[in-house]
DRENDO-1510 file (C-alpha; in Angstrom, 1 decimal, always signed):
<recs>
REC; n; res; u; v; w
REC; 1; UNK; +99.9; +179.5; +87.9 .
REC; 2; UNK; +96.8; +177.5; +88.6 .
REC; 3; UNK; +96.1; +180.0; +91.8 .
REC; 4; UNK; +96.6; +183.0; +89.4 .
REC; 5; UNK; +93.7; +181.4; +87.5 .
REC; 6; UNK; +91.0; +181.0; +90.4 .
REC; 7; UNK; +91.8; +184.4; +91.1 .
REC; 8; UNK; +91.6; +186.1; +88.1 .
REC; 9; UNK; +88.0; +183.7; +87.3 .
REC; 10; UNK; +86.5; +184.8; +90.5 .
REC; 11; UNK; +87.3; +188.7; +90.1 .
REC; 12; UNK; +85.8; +188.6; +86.3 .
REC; 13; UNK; +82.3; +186.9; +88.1 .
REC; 14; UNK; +81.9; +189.9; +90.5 .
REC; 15; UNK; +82.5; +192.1; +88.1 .
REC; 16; UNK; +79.8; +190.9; +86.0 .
REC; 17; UNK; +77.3; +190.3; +88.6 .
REC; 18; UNK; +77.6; +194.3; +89.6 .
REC; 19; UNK; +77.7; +195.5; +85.9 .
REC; 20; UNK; +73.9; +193.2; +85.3 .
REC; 21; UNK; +75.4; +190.1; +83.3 .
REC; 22; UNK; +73.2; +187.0; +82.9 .
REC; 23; UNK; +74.0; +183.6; +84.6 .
REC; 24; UNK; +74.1; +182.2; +81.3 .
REC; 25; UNK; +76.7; +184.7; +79.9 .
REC; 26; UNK; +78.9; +184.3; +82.9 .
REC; 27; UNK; +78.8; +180.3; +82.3 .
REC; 28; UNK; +79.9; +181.1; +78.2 .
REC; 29; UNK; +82.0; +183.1; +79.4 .
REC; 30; UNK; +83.8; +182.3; +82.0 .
REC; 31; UNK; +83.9; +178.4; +79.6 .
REC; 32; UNK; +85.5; +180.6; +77.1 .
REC; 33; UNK; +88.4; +182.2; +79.6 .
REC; 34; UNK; +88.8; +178.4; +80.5 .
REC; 35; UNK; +89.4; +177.5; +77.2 .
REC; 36; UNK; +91.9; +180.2; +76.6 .
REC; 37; UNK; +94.2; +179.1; +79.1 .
REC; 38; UNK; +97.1; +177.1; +77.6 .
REC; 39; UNK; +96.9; +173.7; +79.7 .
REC; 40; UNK; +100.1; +171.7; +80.0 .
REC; 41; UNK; +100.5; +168.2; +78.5 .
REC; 42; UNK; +99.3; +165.6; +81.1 .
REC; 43; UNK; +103.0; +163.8; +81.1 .
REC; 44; UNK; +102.1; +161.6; +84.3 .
REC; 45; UNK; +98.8; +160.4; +82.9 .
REC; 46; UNK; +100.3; +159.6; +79.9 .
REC; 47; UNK; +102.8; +157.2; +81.8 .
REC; 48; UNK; +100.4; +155.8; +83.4 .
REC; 49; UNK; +98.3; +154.5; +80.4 .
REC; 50; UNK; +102.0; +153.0; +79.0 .
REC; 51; UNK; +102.2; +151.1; +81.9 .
REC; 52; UNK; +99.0; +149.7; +82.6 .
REC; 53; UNK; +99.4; +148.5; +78.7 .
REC; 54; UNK; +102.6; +146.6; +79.2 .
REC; 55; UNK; +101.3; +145.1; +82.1 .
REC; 56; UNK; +98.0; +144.0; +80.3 .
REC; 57; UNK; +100.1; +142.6; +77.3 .
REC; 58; UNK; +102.6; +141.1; +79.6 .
REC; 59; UNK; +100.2; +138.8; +81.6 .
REC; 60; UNK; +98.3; +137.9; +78.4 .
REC; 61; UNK; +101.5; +136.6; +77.1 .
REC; 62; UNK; +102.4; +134.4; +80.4 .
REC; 63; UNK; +98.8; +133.2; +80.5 .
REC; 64; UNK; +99.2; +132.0; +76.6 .
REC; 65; UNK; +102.8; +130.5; +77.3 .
REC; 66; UNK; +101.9; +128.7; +81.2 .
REC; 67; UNK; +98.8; +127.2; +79.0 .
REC; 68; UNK; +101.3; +125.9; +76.0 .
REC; 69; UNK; +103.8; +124.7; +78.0 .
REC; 70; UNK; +101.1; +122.5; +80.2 .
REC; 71; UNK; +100.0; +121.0; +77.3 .
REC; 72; UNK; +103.0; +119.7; +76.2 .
REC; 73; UNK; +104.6; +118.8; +79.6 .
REC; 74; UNK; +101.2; +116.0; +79.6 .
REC; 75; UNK; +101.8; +114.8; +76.2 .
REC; 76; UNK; +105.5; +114.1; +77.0 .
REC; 77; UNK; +104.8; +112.1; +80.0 .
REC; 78; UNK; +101.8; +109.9; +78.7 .
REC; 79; UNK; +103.5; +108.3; +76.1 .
REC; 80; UNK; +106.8; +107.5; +77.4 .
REC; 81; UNK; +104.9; +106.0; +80.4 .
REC; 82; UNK; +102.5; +103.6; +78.2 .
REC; 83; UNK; +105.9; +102.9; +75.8 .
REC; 84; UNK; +107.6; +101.9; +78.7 .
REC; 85; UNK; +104.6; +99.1; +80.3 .
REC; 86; UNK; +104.1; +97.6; +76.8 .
REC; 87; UNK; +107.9; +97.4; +76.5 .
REC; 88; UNK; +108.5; +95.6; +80.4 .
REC; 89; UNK; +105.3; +93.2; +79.0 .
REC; 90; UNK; +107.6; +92.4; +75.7 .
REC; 91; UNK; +110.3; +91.9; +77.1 .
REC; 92; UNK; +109.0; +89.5; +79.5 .
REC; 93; UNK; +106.8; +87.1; +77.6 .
REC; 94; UNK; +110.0; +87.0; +75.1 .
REC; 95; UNK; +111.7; +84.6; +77.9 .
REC; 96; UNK; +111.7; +81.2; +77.1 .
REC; 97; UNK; +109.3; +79.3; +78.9 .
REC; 98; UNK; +108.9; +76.3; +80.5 .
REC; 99; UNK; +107.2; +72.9; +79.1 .
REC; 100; UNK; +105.6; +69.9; +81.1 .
REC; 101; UNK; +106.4; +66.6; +80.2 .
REC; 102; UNK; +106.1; +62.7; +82.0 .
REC; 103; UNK; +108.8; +60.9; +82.0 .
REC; 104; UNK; +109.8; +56.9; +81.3 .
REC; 105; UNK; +108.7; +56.3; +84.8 .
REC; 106; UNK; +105.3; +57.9; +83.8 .
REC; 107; UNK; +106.3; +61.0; +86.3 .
REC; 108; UNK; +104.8; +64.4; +85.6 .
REC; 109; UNK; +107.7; +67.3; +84.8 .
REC; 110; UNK; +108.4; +71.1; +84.3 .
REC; 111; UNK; +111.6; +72.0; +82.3 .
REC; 112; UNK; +112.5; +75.2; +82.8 .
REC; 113; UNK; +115.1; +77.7; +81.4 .
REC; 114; UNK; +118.5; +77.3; +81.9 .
REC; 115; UNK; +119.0; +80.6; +83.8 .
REC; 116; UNK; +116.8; +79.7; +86.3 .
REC; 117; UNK; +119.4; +77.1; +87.2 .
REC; 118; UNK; +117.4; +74.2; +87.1 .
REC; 119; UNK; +116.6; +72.1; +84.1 .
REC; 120; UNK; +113.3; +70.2; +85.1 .
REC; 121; UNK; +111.0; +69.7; +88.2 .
REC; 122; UNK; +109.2; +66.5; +88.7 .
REC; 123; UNK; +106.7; +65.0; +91.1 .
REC; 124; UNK; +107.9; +61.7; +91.7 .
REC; 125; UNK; +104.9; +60.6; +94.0 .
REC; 126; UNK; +101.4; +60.5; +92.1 .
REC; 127; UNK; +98.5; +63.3; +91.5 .
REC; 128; UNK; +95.1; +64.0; +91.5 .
REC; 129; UNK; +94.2; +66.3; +88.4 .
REC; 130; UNK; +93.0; +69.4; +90.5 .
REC; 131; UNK; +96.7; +69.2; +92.7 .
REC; 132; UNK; +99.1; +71.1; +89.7 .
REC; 133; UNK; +98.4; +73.6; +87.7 .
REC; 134; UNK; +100.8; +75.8; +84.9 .
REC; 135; UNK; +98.8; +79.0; +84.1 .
REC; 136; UNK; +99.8; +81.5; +82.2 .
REC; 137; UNK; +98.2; +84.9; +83.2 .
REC; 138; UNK; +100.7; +87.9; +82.7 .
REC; 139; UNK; +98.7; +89.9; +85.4 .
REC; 140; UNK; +99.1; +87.2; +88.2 .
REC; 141; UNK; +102.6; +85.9; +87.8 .
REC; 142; UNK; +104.9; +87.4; +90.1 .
REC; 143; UNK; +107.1; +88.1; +86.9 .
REC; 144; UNK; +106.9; +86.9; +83.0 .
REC; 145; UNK; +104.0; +85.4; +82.3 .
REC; 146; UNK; +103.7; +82.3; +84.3 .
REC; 147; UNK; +103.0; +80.5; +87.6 .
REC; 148; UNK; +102.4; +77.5; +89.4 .
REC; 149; UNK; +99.1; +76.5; +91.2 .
REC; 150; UNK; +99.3; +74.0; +94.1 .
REC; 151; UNK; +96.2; +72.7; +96.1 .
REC; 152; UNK; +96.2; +70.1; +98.5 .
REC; 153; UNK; +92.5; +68.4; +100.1 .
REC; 154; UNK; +91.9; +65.9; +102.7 .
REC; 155; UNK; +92.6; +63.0; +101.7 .
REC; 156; UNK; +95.8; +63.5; +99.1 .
REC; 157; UNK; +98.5; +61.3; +99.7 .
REC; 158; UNK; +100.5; +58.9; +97.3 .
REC; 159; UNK; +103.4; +56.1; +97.1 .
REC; 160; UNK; +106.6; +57.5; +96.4 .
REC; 161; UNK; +108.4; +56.7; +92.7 .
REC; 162; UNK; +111.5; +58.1; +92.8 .
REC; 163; UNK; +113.8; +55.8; +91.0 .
REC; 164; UNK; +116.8; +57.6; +93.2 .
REC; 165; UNK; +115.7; +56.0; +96.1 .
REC; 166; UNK; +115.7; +52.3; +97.2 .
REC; 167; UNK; +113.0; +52.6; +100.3 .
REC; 168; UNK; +109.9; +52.1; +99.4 .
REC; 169; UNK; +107.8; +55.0; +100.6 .
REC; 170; UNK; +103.7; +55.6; +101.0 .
REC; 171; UNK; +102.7; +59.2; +102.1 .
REC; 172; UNK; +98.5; +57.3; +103.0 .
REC; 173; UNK; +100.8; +54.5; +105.4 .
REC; 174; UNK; +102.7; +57.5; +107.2 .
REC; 175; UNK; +100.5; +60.0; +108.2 .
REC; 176; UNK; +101.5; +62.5; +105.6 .
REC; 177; UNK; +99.5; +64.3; +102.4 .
REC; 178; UNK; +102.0; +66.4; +99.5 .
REC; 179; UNK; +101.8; +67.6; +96.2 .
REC; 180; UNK; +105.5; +68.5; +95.5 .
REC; 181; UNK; +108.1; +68.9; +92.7 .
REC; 182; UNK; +111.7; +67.6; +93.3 .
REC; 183; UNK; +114.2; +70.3; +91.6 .
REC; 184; UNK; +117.1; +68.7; +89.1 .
REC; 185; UNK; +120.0; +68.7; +89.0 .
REC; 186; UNK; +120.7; +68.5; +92.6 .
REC; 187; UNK; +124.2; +69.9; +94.2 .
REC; 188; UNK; +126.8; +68.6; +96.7 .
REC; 189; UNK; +126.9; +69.9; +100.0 .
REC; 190; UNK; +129.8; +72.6; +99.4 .
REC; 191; UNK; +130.6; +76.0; +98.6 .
REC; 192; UNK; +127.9; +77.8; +98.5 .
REC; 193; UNK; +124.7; +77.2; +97.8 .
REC; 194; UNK; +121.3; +79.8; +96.5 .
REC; 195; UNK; +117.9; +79.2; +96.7 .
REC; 196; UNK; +114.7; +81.6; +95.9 .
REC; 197; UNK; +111.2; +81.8; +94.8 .
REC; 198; UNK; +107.9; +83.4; +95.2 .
REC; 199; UNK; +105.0; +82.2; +96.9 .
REC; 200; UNK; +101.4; +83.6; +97.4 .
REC; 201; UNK; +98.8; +82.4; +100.0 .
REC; 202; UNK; +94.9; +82.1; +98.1 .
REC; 203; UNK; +93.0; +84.2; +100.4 .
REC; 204; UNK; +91.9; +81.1; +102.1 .
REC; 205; UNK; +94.7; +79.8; +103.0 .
REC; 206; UNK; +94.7; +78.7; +106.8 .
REC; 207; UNK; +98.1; +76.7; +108.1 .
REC; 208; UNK; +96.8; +73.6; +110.6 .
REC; 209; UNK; +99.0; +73.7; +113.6 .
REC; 210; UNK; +99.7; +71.1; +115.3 .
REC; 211; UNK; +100.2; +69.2; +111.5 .
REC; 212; UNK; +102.9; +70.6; +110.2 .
REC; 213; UNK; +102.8; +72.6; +106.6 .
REC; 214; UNK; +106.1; +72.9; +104.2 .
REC; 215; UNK; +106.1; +75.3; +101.6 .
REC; 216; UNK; +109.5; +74.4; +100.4 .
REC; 217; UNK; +112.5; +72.7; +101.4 .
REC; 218; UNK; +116.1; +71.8; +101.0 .
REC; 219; UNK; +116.2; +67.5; +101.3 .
REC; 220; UNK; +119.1; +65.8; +100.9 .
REC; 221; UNK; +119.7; +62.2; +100.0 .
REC; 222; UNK; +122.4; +59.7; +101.5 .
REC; 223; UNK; +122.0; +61.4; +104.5 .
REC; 224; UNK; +121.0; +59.8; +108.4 .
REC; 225; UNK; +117.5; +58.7; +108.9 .
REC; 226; UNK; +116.4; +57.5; +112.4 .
REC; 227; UNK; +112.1; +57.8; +113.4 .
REC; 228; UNK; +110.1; +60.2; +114.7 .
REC; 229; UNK; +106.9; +59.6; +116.8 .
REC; 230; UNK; +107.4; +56.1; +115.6 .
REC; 231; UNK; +107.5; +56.4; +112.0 .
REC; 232; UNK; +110.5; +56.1; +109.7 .
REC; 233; UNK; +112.1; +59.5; +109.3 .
REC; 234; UNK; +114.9; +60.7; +106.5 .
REC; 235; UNK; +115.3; +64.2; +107.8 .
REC; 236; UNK; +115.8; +67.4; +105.4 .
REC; 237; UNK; +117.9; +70.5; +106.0 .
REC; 238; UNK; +115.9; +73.3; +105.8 .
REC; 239; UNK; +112.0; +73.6; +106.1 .
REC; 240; UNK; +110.2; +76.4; +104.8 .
REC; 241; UNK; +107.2; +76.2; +107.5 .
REC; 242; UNK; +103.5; +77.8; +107.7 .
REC; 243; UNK; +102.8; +77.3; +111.6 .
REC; 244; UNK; +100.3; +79.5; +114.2 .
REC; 245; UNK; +100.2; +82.0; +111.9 .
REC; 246; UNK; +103.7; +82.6; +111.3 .
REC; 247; UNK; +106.0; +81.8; +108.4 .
REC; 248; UNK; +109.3; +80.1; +109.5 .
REC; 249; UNK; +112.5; +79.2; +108.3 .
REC; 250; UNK; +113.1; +75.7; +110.2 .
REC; 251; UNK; +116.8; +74.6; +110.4 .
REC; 252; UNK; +117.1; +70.8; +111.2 .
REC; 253; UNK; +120.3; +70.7; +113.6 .
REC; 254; UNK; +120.7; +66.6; +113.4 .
REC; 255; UNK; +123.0; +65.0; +116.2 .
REC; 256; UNK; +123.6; +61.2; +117.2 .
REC; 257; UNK; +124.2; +58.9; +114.8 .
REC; 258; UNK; +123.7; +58.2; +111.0 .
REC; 259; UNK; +121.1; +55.4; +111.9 .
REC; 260; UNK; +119.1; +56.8; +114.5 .
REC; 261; UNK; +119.5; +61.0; +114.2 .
REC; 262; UNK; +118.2; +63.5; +116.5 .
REC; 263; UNK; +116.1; +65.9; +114.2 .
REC; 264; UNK; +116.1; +69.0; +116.5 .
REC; 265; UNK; +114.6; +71.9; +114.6 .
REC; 266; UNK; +115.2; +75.4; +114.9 .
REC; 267; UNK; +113.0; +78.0; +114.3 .
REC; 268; UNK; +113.5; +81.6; +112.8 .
REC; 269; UNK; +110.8; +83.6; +112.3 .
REC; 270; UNK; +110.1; +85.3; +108.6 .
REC; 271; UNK; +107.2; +87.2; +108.3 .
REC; 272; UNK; +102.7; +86.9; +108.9 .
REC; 273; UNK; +101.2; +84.3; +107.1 .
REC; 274; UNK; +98.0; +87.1; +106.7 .
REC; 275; UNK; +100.6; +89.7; +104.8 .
REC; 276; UNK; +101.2; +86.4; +102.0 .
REC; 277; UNK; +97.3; +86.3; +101.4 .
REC; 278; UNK; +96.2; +87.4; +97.8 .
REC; 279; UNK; +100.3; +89.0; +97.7 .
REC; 280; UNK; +103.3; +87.8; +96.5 .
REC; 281; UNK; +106.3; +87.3; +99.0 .
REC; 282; UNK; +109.8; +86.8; +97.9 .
REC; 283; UNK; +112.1; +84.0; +99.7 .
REC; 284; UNK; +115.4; +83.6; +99.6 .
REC; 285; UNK; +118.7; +81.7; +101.3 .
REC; 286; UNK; +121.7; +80.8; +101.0 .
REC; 287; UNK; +123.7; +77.7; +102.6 .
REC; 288; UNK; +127.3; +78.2; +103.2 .
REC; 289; UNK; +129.2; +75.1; +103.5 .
REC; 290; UNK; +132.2; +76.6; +103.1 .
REC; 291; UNK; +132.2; +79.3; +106.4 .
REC; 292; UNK; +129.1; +77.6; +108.3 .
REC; 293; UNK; +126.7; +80.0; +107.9 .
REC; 294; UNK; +122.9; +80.5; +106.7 .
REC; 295; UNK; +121.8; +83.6; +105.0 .
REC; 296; UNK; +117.8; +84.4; +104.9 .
REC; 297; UNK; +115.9; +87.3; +103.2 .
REC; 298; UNK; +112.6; +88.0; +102.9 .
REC; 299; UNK; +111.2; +90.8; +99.9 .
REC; 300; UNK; +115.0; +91.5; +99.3 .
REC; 301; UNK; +115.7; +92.3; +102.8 .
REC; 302; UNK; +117.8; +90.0; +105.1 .
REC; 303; UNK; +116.4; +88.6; +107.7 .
REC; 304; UNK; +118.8; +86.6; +109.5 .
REC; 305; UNK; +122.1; +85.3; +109.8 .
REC; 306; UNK; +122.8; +81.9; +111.1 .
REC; 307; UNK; +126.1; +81.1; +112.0 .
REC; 308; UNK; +125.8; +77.5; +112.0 .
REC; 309; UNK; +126.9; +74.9; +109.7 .
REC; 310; UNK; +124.2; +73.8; +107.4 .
REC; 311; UNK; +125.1; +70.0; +108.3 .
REC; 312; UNK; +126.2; +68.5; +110.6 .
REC; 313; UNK; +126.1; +64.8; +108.6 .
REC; 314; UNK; +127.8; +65.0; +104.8 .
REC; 315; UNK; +125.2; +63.7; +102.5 .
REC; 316; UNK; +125.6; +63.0; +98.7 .
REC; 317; UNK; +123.5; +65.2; +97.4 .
REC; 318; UNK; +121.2; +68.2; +98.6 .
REC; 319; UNK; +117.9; +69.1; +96.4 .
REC; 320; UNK; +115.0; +72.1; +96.4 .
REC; 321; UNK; +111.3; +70.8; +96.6 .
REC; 322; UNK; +108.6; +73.3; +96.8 .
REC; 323; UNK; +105.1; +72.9; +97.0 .
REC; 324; UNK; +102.4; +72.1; +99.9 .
REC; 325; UNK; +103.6; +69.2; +102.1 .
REC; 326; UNK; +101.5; +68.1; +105.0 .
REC; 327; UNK; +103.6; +65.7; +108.5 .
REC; 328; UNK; +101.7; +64.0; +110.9 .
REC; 329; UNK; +98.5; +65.1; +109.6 .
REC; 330; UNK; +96.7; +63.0; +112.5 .
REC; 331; UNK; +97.5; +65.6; +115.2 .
REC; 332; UNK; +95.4; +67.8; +113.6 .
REC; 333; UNK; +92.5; +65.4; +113.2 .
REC; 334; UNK; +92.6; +64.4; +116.9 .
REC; 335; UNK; +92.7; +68.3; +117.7 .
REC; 336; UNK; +89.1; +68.8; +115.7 .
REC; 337; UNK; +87.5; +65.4; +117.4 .
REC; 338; UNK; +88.4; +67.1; +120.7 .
REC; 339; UNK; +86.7; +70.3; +120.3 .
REC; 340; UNK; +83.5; +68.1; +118.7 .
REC; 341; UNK; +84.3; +69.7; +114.9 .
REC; 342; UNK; +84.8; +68.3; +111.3 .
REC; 343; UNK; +88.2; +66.7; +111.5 .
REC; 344; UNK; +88.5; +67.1; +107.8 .
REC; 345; UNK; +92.0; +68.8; +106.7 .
REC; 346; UNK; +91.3; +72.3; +104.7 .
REC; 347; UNK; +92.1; +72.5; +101.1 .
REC; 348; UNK; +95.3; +74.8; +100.8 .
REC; 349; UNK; +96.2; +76.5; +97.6 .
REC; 350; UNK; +99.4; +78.1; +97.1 .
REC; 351; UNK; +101.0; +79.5; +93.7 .
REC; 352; UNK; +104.5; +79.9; +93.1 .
REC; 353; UNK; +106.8; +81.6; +91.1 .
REC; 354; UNK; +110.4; +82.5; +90.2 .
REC; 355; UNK; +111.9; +79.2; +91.1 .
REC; 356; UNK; +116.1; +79.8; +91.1 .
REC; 357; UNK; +119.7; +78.8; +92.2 .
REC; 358; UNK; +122.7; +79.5; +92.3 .
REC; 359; UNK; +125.8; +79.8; +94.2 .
REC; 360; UNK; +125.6; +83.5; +95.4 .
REC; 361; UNK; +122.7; +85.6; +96.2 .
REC; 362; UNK; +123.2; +88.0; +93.1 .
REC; 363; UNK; +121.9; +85.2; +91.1 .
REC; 364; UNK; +118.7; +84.1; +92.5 .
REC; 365; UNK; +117.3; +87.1; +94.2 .
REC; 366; UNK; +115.8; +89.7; +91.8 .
REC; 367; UNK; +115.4; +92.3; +94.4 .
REC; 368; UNK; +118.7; +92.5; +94.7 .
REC; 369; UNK; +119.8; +92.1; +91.5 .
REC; 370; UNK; +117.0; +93.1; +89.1 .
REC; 371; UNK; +118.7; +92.1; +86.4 .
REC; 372; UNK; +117.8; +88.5; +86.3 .
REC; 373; UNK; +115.1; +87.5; +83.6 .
REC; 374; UNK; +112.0; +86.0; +84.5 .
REC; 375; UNK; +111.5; +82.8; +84.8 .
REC; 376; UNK; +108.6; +80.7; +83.5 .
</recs>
């Protein structure tokens, strides 16, 4: 049909360029023959326009519901997030928490909560103001709202008052500096037994080999005693030890006698001493009395497994002590004279936190179990 047209369009303009017609009539003209010709309806075009419409209206609609839905997914993760930290904070500084005190022997004391399972701490040699400190910053503690601040200088040592034993005993006449609490109530030397806390290094902290540096240990009392390097030695079980840059659990394996022990330790190596600096670090072991064994973990991962008898001598009682406790702090003087340098010992601070036992590792270790409340 449309070739029928073209061909019908150009026969009319010859025709009217041989009979003398105008340019201008032609154009009207052949406009008006155009015209005249029925055109059909333009279905495709048509479709077209539909679709590019629903497309237009389709993507305005996903652009208005991808915005909405954005908005709300924000909103509904904000405020959970911030109702859940204010909550954990509540919940916290709701424990019960602990009290100092001084005893009838004019001793300075911590009680703490039952569930920690201890009732009180004490420091049953003397102290120098600036040695013990109970702070209560939320943002520092390892967990609830408080710690404990230890720092030892050159120079702090003290006479023993502990009313449980019958030697008399002078940290200045033995070449030995502490500032320590002694945990109550102490166990017997069965089953099994659960210790943990937290510790953090100050950022300063430095450890003074060849003098020896306990952050912690299991004592016992009624046990042997016997000398070392001359001086009158009653020997603990376990030693929690900062030495050459290296934390250390320190097993005492005593042989001989009762009287005159051989204090052999063994070491077994925990974690850096630079990784504890300005960071918390979570200890805990257990003593097995019952299937001679010793259980260590460090952050809620175990460490080591000892398959040794904790004792090899039955004492009466076992106890925890934790602090900063300084042995033979003359090697370490001799060591700076030497080398021409300031023999002076560093200060050492050392906080701790989370102070626990019990008779499995479930109840002392809050990585592993993080149900336990805080203690403080």
């Amino acid at each position: 049909m449309k070739y029928l047209t073209y061909l019908f369009s150009a026969g009319l303009i010859l025709l009217v360029l041989a009979c003398g017609v105008s340019t201008e009539d032609i154009d009207a003209t052949f406009e008006a023959r155009i015209a005249s010709i029925p055109t059909p309806t333009p279905q495709i075009v048509i479709q077209e326009v539909e679709v590019v419409v629903e497309k237009v209206v389709i993507q305005e609609v996903e652009v208005v519901v991808e915005k909405v839905v954005i908005q709300e997914v924000i909103k509904e993760i904000e405020v959970p997030v911030e109702v859940t930290v204010v909550v954990e904070k509540l919940v916290e500084i709701g424990t019960s928490v602990g009290e100092t005190f001084t005893d009838d022997y004019g001793n300075f004391g911590l009680k703490f909560s039952s569930h920690s399972g201890y009732e009180r701490h004490v420091n049953y040699f003397g102290q120098n103001e600036h040695n013990y400190s109970y702070i209560s910053d939320i943002n520092f503690a390892r967990r609830g709202s408080f710690y404990q601040r230890f720092e030892l200088r050159d120079g702090d040592c003290f006479a023993n008052e502990d009313p449980l034993r019958d030697e008399d005993w002078n940290d200045c006449d033995t070449n030995r500096e502490r500032i320590e609490l002694s945990s109550e109530p102490k166990q017997k030397p069965e089953d099994v037994q659960c210790f943990s806390y937290s510790i953090r290094l100050d950022k300063a902290f430095i450890d003074i080999h060849p003098t020896n540096t306990t952050l912690g240990q299991v004592h016992q009392i009624g046990g042997p005693s016997g000398t070392t390097e001359e001086l009158p030695s009653f020997p603990p079980l376990i030693q929690i030890e900062a030495d050459k840059g290296r934390l250390l659990f320190r097993w005492h394996q005593l042989l001989g006698s009762a009287s005159n022990v051989i204090d052999i330790g063994r070491d077994y190596d925990l974690i850096s001493l630079d990784e504890m600096k300005d960071k918390w670090t979570d200890i805990s072991f257990c003593l097995n009395y019952k299937d001679e064994r010793m259980d260590v973990w460090i952050n809620g991962i175990k460490k080591h497994e000892i398959l040794k008898s904790p004792i090899s001598f039955i004492p009466e009682y076992t106890y925890f002590k934790y602090g900063i406790y300084r042995s033979f702090i003359s090697k370490y003087k001799q060591q700076e004279k030497m080398f021409e340098r300031d023999d002076t010992l560093p200060t050492q601070i050392v906080f701790y936190d989370e102070v626990r036992r019990g008779n499995s590792i479930e109840e002392v270790d809050f990585n592993i179990n993080p149900k336990l409340k805080p203690v403080d």
